[in-house]
CHARMM internal coordinates of N, CA and C (Angstrom, degrees):
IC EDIT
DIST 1 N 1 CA 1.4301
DIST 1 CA 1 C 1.5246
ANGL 1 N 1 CA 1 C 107.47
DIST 1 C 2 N 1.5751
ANGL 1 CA 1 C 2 N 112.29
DIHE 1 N 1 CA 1 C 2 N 134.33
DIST 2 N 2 CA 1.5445
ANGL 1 C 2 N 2 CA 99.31
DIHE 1 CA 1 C 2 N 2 CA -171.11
DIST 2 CA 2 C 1.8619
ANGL 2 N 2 CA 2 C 92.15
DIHE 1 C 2 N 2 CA 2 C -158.47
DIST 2 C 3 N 1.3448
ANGL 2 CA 2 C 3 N 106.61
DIHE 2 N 2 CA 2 C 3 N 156.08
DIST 3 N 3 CA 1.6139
ANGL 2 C 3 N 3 CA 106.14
DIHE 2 CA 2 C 3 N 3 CA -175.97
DIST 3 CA 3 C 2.1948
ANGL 3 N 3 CA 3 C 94.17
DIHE 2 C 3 N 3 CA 3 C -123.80
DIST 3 C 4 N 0.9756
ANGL 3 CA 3 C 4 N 118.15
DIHE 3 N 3 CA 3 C 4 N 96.27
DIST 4 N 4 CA 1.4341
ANGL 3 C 4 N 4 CA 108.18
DIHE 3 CA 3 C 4 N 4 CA 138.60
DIST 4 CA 4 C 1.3396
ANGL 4 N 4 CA 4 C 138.48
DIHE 3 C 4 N 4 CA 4 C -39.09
DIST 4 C 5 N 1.6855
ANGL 4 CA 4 C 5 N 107.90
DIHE 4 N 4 CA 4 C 5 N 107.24
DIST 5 N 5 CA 1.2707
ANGL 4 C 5 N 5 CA 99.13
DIHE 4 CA 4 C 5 N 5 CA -169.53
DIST 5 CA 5 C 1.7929
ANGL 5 N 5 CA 5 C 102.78
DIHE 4 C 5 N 5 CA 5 C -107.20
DIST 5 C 6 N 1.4227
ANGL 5 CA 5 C 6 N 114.89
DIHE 5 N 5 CA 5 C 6 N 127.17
DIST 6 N 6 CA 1.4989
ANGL 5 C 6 N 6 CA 118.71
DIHE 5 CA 5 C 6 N 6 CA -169.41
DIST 6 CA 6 C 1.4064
ANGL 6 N 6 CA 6 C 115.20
DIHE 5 C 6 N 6 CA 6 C -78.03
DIST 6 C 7 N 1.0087
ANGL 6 CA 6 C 7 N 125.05
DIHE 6 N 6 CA 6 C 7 N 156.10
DIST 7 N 7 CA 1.5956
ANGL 6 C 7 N 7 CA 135.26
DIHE 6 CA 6 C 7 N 7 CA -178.51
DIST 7 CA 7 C 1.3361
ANGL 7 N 7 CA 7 C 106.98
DIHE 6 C 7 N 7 CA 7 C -41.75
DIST 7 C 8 N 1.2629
ANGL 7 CA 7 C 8 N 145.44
DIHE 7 N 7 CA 7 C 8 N -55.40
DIST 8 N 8 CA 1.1765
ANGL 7 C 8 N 8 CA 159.05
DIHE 7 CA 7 C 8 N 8 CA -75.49
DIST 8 CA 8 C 2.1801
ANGL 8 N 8 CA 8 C 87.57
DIHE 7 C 8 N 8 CA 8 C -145.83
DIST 8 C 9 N 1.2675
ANGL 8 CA 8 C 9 N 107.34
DIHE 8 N 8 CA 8 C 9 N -46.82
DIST 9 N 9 CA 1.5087
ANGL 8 C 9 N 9 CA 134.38
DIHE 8 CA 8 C 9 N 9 CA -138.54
DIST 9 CA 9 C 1.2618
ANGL 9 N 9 CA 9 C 90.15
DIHE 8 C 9 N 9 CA 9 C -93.28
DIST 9 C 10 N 1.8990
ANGL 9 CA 9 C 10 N 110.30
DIHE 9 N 9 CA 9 C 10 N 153.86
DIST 10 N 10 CA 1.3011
ANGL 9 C 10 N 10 CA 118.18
DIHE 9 CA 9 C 10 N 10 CA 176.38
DIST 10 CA 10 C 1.6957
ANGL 10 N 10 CA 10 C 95.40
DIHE 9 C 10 N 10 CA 10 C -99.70
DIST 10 C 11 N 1.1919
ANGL 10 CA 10 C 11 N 93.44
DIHE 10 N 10 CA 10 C 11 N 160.60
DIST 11 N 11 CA 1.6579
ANGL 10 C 11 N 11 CA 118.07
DIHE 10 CA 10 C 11 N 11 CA -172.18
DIST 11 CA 11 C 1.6344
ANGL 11 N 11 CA 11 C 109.82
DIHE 10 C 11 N 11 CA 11 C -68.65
DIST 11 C 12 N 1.6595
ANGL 11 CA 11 C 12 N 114.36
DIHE 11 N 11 CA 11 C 12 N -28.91
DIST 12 N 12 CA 1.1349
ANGL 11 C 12 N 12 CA 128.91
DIHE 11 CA 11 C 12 N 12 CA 179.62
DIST 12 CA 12 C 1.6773
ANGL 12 N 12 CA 12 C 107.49
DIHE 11 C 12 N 12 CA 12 C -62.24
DIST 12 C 13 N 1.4383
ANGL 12 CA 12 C 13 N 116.14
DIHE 12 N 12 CA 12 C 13 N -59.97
DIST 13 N 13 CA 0.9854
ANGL 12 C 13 N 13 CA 153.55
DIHE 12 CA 12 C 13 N 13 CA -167.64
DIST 13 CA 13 C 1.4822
ANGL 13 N 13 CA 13 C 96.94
DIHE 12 C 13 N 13 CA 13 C -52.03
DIST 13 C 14 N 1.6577
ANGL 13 CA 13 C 14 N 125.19
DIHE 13 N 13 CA 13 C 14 N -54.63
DIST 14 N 14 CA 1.3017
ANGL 13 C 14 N 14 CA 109.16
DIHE 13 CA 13 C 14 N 14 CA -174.27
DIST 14 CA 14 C 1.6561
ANGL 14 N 14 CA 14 C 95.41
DIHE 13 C 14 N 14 CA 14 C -103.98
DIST 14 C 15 N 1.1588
ANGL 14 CA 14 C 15 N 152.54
DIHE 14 N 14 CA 14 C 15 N 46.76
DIST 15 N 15 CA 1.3900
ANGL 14 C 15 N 15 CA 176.48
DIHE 14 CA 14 C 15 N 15 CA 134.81
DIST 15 CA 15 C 1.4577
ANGL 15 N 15 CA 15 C 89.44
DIHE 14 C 15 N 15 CA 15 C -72.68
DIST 15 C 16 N 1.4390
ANGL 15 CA 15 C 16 N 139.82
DIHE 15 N 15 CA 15 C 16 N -69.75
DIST 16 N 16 CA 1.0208
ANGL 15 C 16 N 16 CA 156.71
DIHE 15 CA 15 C 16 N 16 CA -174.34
DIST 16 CA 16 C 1.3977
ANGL 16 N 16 CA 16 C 114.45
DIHE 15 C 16 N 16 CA 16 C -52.49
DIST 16 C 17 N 1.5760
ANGL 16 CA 16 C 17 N 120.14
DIHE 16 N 16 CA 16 C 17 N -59.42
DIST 17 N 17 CA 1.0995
ANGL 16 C 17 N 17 CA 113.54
DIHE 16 CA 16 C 17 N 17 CA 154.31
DIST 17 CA 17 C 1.8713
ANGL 17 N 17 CA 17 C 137.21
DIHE 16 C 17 N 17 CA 17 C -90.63
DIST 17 C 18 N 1.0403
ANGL 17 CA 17 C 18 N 103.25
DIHE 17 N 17 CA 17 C 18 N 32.75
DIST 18 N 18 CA 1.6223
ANGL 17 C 18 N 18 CA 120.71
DIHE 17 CA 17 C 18 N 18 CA 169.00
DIST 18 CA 18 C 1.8893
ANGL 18 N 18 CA 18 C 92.11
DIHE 17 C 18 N 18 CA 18 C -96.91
DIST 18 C 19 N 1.2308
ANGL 18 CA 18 C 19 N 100.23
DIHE 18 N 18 CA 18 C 19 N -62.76
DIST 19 N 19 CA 1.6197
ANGL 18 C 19 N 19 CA 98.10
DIHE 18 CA 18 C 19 N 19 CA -172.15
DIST 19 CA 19 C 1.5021
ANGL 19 N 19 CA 19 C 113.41
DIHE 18 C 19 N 19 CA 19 C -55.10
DIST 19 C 20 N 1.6178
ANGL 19 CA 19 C 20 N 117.97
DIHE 19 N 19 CA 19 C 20 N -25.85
DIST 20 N 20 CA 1.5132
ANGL 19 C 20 N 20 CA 108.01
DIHE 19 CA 19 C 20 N 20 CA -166.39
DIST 20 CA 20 C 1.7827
ANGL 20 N 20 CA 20 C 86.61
DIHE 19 C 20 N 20 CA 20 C -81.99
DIST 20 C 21 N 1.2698
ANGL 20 CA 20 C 21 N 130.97
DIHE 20 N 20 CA 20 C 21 N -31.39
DIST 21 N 21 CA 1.2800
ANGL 20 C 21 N 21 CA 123.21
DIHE 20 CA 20 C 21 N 21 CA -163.35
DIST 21 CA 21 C 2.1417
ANGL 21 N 21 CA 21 C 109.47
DIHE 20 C 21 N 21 CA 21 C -75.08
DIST 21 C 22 N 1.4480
ANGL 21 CA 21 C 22 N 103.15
DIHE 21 N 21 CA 21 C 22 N -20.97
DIST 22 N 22 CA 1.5566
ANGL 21 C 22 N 22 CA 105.44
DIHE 21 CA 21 C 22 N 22 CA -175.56
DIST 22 CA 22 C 1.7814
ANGL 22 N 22 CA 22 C 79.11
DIHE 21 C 22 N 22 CA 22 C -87.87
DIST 22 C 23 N 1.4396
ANGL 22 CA 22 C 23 N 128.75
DIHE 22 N 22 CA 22 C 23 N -37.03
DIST 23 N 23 CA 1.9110
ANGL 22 C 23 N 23 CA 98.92
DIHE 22 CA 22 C 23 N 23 CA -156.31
DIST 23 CA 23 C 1.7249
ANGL 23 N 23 CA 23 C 86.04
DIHE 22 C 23 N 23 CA 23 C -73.57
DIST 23 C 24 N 0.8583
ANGL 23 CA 23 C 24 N 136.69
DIHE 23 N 23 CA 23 C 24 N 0.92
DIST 24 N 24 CA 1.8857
ANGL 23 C 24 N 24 CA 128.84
DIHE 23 CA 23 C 24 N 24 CA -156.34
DIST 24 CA 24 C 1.4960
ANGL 24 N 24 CA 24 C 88.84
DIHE 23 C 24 N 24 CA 24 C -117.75
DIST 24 C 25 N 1.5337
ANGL 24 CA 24 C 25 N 157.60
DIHE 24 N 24 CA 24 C 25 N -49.15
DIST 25 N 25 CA 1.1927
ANGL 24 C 25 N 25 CA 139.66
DIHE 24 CA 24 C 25 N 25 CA 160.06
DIST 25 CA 25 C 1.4724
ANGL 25 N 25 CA 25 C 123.80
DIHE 24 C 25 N 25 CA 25 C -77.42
DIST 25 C 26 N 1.6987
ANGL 25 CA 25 C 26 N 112.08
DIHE 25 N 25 CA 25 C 26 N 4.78
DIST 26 N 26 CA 1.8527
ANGL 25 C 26 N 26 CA 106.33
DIHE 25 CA 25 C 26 N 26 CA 140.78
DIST 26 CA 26 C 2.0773
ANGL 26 N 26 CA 26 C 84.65
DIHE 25 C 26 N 26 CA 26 C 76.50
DIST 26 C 27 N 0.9608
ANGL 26 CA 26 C 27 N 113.87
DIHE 26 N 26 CA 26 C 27 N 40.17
DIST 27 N 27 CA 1.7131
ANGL 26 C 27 N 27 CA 127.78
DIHE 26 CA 26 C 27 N 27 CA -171.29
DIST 27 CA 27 C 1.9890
ANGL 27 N 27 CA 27 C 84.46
DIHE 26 C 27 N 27 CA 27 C -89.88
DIST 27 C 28 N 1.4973
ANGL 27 CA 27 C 28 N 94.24
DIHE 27 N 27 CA 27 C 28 N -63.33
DIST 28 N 28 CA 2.3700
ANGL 27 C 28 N 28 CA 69.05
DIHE 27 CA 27 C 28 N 28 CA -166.41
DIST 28 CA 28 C 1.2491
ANGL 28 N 28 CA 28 C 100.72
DIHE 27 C 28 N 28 CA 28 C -80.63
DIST 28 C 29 N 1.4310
ANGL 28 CA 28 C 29 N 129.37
DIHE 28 N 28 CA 28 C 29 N -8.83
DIST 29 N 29 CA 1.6259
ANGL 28 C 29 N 29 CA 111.34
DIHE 28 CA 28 C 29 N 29 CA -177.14
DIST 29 CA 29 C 1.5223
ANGL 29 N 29 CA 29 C 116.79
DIHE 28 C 29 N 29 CA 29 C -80.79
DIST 29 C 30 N 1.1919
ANGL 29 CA 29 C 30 N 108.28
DIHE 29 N 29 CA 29 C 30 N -15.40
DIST 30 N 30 CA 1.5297
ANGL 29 C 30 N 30 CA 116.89
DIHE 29 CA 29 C 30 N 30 CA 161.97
DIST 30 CA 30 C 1.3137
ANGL 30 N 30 CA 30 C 125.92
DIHE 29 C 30 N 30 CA 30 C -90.00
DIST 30 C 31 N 1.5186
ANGL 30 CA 30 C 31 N 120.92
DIHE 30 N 30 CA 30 C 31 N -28.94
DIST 31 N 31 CA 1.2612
ANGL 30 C 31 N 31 CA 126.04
DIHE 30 CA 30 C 31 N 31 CA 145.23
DIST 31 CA 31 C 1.7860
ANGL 31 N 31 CA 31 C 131.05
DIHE 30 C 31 N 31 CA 31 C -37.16
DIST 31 C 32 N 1.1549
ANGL 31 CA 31 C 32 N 93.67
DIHE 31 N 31 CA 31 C 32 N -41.96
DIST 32 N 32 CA 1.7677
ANGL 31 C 32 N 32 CA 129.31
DIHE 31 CA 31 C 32 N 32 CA 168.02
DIST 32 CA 32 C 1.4595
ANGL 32 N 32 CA 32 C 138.05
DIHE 31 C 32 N 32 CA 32 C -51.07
DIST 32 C 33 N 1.8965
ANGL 32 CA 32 C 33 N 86.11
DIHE 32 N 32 CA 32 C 33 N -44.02
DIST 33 N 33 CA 1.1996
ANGL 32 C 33 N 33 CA 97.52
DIHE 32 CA 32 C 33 N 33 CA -175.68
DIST 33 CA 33 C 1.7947
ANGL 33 N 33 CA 33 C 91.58
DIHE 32 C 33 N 33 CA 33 C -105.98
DIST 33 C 34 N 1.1961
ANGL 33 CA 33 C 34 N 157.10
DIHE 33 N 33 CA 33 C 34 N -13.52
DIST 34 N 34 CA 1.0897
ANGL 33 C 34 N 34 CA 168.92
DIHE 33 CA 33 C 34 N 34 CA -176.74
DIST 34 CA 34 C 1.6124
ANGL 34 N 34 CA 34 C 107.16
DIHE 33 C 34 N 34 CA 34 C -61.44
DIST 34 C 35 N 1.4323
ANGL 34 CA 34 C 35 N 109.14
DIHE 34 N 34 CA 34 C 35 N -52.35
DIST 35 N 35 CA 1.5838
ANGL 34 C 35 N 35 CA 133.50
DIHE 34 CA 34 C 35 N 35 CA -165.89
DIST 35 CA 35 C 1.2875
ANGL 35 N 35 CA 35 C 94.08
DIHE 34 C 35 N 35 CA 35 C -92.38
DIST 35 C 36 N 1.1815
ANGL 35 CA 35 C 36 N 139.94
DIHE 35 N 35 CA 35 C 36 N -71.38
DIST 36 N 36 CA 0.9589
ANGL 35 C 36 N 36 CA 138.15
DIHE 35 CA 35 C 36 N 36 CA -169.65
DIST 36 CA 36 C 1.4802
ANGL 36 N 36 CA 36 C 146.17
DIHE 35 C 36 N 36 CA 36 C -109.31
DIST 36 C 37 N 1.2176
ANGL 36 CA 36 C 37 N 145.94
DIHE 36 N 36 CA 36 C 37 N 172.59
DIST 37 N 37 CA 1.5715
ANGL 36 C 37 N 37 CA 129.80
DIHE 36 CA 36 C 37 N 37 CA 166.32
DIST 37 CA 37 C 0.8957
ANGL 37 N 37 CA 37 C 129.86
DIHE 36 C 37 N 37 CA 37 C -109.46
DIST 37 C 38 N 1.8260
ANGL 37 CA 37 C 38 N 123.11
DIHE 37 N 37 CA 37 C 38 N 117.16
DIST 38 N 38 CA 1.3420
ANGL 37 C 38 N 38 CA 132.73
DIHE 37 CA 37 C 38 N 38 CA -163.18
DIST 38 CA 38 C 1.4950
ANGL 38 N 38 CA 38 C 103.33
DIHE 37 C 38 N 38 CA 38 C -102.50
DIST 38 C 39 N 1.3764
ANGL 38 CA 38 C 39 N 106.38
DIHE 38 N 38 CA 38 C 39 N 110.83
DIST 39 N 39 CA 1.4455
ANGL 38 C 39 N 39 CA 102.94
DIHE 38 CA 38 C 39 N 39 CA 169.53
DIST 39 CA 39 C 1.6176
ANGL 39 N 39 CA 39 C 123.40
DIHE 38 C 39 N 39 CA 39 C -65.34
DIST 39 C 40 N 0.9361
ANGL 39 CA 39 C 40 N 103.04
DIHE 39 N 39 CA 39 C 40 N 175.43
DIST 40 N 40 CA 1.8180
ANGL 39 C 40 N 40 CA 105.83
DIHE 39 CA 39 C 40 N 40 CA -166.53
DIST 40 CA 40 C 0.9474
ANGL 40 N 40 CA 40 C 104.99
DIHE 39 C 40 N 40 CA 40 C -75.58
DIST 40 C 41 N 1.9475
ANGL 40 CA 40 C 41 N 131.34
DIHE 40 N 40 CA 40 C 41 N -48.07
DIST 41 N 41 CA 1.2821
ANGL 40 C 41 N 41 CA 94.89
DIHE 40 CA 40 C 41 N 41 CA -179.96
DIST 41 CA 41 C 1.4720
ANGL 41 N 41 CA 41 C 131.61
DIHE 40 C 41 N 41 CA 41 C -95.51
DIST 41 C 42 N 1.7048
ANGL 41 CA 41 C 42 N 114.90
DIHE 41 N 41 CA 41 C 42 N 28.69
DIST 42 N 42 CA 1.4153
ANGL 41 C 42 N 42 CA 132.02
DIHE 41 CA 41 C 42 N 42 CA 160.38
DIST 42 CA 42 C 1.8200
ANGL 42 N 42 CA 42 C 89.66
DIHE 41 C 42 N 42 CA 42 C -58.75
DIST 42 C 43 N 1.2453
ANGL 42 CA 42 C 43 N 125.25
DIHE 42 N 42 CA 42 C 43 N -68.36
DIST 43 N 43 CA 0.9286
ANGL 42 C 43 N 43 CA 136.99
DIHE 42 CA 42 C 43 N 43 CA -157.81
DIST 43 CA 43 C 1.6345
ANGL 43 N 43 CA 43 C 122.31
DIHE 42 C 43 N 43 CA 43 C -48.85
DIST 43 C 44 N 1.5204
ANGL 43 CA 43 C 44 N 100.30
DIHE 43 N 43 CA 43 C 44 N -33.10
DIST 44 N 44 CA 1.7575
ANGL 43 C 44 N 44 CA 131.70
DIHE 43 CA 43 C 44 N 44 CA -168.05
DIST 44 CA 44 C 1.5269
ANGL 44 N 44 CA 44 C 86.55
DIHE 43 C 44 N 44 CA 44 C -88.70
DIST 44 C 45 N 1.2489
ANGL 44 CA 44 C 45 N 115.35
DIHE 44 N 44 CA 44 C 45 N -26.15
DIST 45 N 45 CA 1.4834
ANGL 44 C 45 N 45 CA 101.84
DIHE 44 CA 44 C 45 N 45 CA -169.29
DIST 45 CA 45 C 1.6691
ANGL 45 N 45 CA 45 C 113.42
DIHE 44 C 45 N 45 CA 45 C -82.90
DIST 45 C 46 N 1.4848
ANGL 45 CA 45 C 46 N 86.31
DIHE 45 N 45 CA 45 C 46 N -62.66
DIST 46 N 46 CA 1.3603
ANGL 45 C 46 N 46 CA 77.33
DIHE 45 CA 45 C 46 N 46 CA 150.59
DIST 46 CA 46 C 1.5477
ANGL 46 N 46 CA 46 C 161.69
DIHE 45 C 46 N 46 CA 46 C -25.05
DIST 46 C 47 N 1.7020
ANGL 46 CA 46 C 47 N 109.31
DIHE 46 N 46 CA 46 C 47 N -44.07
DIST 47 N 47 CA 1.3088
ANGL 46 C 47 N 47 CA 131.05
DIHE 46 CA 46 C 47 N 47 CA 156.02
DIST 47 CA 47 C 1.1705
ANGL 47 N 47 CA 47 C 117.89
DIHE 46 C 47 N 47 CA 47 C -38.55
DIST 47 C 48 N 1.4597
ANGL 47 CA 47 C 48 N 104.58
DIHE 47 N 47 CA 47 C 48 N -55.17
DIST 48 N 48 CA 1.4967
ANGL 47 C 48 N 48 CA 130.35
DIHE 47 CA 47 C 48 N 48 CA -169.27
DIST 48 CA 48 C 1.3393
ANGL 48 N 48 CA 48 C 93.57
DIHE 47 C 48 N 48 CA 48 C -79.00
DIST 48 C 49 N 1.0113
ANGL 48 CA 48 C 49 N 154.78
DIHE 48 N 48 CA 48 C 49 N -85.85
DIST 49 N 49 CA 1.2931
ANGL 48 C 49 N 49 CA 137.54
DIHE 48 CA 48 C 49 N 49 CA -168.08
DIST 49 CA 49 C 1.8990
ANGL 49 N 49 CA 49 C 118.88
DIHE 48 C 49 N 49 CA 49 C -42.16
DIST 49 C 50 N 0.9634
ANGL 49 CA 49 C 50 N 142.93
DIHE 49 N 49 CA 49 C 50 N -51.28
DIST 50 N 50 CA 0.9256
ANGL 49 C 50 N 50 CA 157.95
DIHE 49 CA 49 C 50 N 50 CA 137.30
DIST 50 CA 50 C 1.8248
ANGL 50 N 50 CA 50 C 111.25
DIHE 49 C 50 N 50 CA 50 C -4.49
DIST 50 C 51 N 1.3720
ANGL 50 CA 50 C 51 N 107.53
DIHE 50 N 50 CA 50 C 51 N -79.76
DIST 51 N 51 CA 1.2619
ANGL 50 C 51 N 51 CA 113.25
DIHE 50 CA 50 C 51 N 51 CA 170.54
DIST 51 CA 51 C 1.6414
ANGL 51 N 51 CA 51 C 121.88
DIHE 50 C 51 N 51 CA 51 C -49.54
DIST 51 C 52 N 1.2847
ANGL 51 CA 51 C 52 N 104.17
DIHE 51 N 51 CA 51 C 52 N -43.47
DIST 52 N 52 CA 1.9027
ANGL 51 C 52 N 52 CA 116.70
DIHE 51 CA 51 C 52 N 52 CA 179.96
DIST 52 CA 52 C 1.6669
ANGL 52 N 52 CA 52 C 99.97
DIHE 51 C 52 N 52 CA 52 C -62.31
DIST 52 C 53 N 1.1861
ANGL 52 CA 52 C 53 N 125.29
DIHE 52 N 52 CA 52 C 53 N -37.71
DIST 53 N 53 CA 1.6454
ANGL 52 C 53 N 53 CA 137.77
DIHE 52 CA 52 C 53 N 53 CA -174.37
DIST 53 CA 53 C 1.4315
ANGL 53 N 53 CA 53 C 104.85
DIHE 52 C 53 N 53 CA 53 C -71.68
DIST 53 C 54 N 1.6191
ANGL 53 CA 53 C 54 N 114.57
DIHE 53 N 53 CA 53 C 54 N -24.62
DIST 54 N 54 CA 1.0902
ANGL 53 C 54 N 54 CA 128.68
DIHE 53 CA 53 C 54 N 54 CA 165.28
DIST 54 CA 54 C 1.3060
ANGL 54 N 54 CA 54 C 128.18
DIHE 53 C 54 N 54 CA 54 C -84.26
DIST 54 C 55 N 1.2308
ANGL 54 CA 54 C 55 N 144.18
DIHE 54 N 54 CA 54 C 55 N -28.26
DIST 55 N 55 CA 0.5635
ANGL 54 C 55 N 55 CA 157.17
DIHE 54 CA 54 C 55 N 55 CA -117.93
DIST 55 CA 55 C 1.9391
ANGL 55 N 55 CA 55 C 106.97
DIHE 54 C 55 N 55 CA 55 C -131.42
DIST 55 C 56 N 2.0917
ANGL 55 CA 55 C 56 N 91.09
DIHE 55 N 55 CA 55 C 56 N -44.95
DIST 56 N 56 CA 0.8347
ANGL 55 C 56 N 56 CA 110.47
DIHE 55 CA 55 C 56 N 56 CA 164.96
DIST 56 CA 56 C 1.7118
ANGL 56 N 56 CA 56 C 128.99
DIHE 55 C 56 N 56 CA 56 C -74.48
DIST 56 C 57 N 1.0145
ANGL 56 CA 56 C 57 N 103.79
DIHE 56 N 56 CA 56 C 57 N -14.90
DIST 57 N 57 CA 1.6910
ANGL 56 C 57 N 57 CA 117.12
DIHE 56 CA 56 C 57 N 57 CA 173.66
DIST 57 CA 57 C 1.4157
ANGL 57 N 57 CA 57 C 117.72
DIHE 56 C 57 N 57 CA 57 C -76.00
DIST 57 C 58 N 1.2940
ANGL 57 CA 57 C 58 N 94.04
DIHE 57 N 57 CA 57 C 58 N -45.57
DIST 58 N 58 CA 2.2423
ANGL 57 C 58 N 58 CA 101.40
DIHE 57 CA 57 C 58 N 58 CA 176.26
DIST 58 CA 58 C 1.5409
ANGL 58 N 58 CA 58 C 105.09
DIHE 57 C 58 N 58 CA 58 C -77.50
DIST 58 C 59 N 1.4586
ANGL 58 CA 58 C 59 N 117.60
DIHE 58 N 58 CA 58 C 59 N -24.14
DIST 59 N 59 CA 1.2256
ANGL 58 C 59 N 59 CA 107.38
DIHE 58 CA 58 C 59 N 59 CA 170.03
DIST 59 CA 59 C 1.5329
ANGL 59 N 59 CA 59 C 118.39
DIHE 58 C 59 N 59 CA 59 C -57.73
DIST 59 C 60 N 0.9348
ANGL 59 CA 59 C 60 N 106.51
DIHE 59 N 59 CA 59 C 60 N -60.97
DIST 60 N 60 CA 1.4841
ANGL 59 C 60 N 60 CA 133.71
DIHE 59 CA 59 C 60 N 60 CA -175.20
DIST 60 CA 60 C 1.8534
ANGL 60 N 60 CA 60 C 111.47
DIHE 59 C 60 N 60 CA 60 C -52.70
DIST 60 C 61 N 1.5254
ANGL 60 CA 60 C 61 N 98.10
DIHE 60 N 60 CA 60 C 61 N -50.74
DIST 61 N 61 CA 1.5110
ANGL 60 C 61 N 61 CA 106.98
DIHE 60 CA 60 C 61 N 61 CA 174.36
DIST 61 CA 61 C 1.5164
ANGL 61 N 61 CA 61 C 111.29
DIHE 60 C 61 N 61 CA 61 C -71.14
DIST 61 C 62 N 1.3519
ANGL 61 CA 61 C 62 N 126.18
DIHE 61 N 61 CA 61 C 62 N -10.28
DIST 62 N 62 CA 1.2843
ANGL 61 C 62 N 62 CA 120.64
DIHE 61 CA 61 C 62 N 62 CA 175.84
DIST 62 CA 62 C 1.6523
ANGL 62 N 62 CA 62 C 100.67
DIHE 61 C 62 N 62 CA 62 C -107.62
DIST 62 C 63 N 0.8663
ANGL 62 CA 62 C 63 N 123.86
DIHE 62 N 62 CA 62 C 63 N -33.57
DIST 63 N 63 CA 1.6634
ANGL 62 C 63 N 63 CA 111.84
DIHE 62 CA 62 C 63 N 63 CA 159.41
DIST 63 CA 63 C 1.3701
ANGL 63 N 63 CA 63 C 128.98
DIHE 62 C 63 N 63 CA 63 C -37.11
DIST 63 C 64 N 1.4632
ANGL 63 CA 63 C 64 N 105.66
DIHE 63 N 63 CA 63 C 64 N -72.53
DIST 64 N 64 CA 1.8403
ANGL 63 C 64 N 64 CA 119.75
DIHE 63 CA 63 C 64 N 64 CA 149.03
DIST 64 CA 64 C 1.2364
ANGL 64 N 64 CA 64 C 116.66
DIHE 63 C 64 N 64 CA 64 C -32.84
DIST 64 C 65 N 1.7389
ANGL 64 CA 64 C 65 N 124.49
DIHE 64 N 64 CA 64 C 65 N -49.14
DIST 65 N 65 CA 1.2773
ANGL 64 C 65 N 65 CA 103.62
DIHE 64 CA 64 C 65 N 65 CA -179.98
DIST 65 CA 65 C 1.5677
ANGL 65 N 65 CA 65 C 136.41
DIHE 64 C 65 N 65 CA 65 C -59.99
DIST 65 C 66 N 1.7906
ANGL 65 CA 65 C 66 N 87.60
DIHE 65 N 65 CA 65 C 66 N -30.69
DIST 66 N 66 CA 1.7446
ANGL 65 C 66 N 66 CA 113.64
DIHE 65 CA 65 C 66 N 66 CA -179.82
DIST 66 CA 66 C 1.7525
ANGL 66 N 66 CA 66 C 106.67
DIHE 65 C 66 N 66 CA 66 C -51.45
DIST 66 C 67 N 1.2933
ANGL 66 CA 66 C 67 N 107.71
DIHE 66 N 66 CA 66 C 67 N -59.36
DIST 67 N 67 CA 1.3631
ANGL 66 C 67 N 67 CA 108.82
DIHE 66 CA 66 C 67 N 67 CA -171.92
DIST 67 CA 67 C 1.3852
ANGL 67 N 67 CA 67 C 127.18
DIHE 66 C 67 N 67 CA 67 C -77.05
END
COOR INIT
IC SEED 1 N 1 CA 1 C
IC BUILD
């Protein structure tokens, strides 16, 4: 896994996309679960948080869209 960062580009920017590429191939959550033991409802909680973050975004993007 590797991010090219272009001449042009801030360092933040591909920092930014290195991290979106480890949360999208699931790299520390398997790291995570390897080392350690996540009980289930660490796991449920998780879900739930996740989804509410979701949940909260379409809210929001359909608010904005209204106006």
């Amino acid at each position: 896994m590797s991010v090219i960062v272009h001449p042009s580009e801030n360092i933040d920017s591909a920092l930014k996309r290195l991290h979106r590429e480890v949360l999208r191939e699931k790299i520390l959550e398997t790291y995570r679960n390897k080392n350690f033991r996540i009980r289930e409802s660490a796991v449920d909680a998780e879900k739930r948080r996740a989804w509410a973050k979701t949940k909260r975004r379409r809210r929001t993007a359909s608010r904005r869209a209204r106006n």
